[in-house]
N, C-alpha and C positions, 0 to 999 in steps of 0.2 A: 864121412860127413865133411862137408864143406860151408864156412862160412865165411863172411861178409859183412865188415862193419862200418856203417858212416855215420858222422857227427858231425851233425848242423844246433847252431844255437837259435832256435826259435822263442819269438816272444822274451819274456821273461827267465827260462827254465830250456836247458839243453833237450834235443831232442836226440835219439839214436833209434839208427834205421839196422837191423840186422837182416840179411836176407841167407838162408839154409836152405841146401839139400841132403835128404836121405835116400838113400836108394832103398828100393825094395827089398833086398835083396841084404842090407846091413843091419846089424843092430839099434832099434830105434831106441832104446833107456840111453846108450853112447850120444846119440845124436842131442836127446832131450838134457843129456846132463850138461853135454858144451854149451848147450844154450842158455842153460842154469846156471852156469859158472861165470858167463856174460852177463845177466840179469843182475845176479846177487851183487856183483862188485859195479853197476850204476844206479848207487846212491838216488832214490827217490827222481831219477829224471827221466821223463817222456819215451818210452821206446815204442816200435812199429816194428814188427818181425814179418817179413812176408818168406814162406817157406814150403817148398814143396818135399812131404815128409812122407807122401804115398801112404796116409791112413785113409781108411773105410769110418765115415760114421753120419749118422743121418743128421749130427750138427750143421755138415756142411756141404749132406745134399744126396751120397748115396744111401741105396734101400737097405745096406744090411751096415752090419759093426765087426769088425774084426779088430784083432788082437793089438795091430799099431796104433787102430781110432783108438780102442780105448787107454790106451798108455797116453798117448798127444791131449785127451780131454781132459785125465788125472795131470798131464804139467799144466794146461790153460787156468783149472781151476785151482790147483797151488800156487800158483802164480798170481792169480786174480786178473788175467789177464780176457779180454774180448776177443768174440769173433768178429770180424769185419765182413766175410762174405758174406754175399745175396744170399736167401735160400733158396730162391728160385731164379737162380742164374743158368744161362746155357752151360752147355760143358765146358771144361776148362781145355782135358785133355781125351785123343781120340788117337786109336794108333791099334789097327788092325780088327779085333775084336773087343780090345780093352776103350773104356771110355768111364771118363767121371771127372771129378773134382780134386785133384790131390791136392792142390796151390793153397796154404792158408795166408789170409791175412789178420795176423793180431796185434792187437795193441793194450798198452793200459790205460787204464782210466781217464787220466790225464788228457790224452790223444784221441779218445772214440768220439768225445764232443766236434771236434775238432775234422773228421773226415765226413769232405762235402759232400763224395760220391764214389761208389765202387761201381766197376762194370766191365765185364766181357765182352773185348770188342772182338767185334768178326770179323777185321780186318788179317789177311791171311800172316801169317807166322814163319818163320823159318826151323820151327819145331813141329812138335806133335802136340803141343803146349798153343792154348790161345793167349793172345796179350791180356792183361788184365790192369784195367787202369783204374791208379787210385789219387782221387783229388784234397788234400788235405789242407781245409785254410788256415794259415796262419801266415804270419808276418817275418820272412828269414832278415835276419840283425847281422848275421855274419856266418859265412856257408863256407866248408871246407871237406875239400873233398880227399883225404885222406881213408886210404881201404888198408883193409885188414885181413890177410889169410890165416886161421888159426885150424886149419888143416895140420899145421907140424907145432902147433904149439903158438908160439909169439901173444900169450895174452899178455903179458908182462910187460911186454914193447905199448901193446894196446891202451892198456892201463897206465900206463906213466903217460902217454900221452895226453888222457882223459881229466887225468888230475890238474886240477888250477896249480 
């Protein structure tokens, strides 16, 4: 699993952007706990997870459900967190015979008011991966672009940063 984390202060109420990948191929309960472990320690503030976790589920567009969709639906809903994709978006990803949606974009509550537009552009990619742009308005007070690998750990670095 690999994550990804920015902290911009929007509006009134920090905002945090995490973006994740799972491979197919890894254990996704590993993948959904790092991100649980991120969530849990940002204290009621704004977050947007955009993550390609390679689950199957007709939430977010393919025809059947397998064993990843349904692990990724049980973290969204403990979470209380939103789906942001289209239902009926073009495909995200296409790469030989394989094609579908892995890309999620969630957020919480706080933030689902808040995004003006999702969509799939078809402008061409340097993946197997379409771009997928997401317009969220708000008003940035002060933007910092400080990332966060926590592939080998550093939430701790993470977290004291976060802290006033």
């Amino acid at each position: 699993m690999n994550c990804r984390i920015t902290y911009f202060q929007t509006g009134q109420q920090p905002t945090t952007f995490i973006s994740a990948y799972s491979s197919p191929y890894s254990n996704i309960q590993e993948t959904l706990l790092e991100i649980q472990e991120i969530i849990s320690s940002l204290l009621r503030q704004n977050i947007f997870i955009g993550a390609d976790l390679n689950g199957h589920h007709t939430l977010w567009g393919y025809n059947d459900v397998d064993s990843r969709g349904t692990a990724i639906e049980e973290f969204i809903l403990a979470n209380n967190l939103f789906i942001n994709n289209s239902s009926d978006a073009p495909l995200i990803f296409t790469h030989n015979t394989s094609k579908g949606w892995p890309d999620l974009s969630l957020c919480t509550q706080q933030v689902v008011g808040e995004i003006a537009n999702w969509e799939v552009l078809e402008a061409p990619s340097l993946s197997h991966h379409q771009y997928v742009e997401i317009t969220i308005d708000s008003s940035v007070k002060n933007c910092t672009f400080s990332r966060y690998n926590t592939y080998h750990g550093n939430h701790n670095i993470f977290l004291g940063n976060l802290r006033p």
